[in-house]
N, C-alpha and C positions, 0 to 999 in steps of 0.2 A: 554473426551475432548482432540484435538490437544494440546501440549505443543504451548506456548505461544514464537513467537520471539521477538528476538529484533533488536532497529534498526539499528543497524549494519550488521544483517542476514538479514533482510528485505533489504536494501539498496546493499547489496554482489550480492543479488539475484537477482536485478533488474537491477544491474550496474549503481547504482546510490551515488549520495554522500548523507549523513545522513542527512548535510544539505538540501539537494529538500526534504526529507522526513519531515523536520520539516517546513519547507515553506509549504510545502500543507497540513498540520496541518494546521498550522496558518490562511491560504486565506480560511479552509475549503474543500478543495479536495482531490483526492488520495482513498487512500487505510484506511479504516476504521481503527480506533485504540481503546484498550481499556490501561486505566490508573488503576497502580496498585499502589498506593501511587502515589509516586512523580515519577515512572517509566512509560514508554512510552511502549508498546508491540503491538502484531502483532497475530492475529490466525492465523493460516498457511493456514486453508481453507478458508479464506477470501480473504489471497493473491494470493492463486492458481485462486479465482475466479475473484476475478479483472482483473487476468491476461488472462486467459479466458475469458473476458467481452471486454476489448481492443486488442483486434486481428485484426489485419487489413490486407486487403490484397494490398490497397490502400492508399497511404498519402491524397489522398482527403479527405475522413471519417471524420466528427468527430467525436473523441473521447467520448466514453461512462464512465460514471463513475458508479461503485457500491455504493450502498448508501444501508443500511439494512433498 
């Protein structure tokens, strides 16, 4: 099994701030997560594929989401 991130390495990677990460928790989107007690993580090959999955070559597009 990938070691597990967190969302501070998720959100580094993205260029994002923690908080979007927790926002699209909340509304439901994003990037899958799994809960380890009361911690928030990340698979690594889930976020490589998310990111793989929203590639665009056009701002037209819309956006795809991963969803297992």
């Amino acid at each position: 099994m990938d070691p597990l991130l967190t969302e501070r390495q998720v959100a580094d990677l993205l260029g994002v701030s923690v908080r979007t990460l927790q926002d699209q928790r909340f509304r439901g989107v994003g990037i899958p997560f799994v809960r380890v007690g009361r911690l928030v993580r990340y698979e690594r090959a889930v976020v490589e594929q998310y990111i793989r999955a929203n590639r665009r070559i056009s701002t037209r597009g819309a956006s795809l989401e991963v969803r297992p």
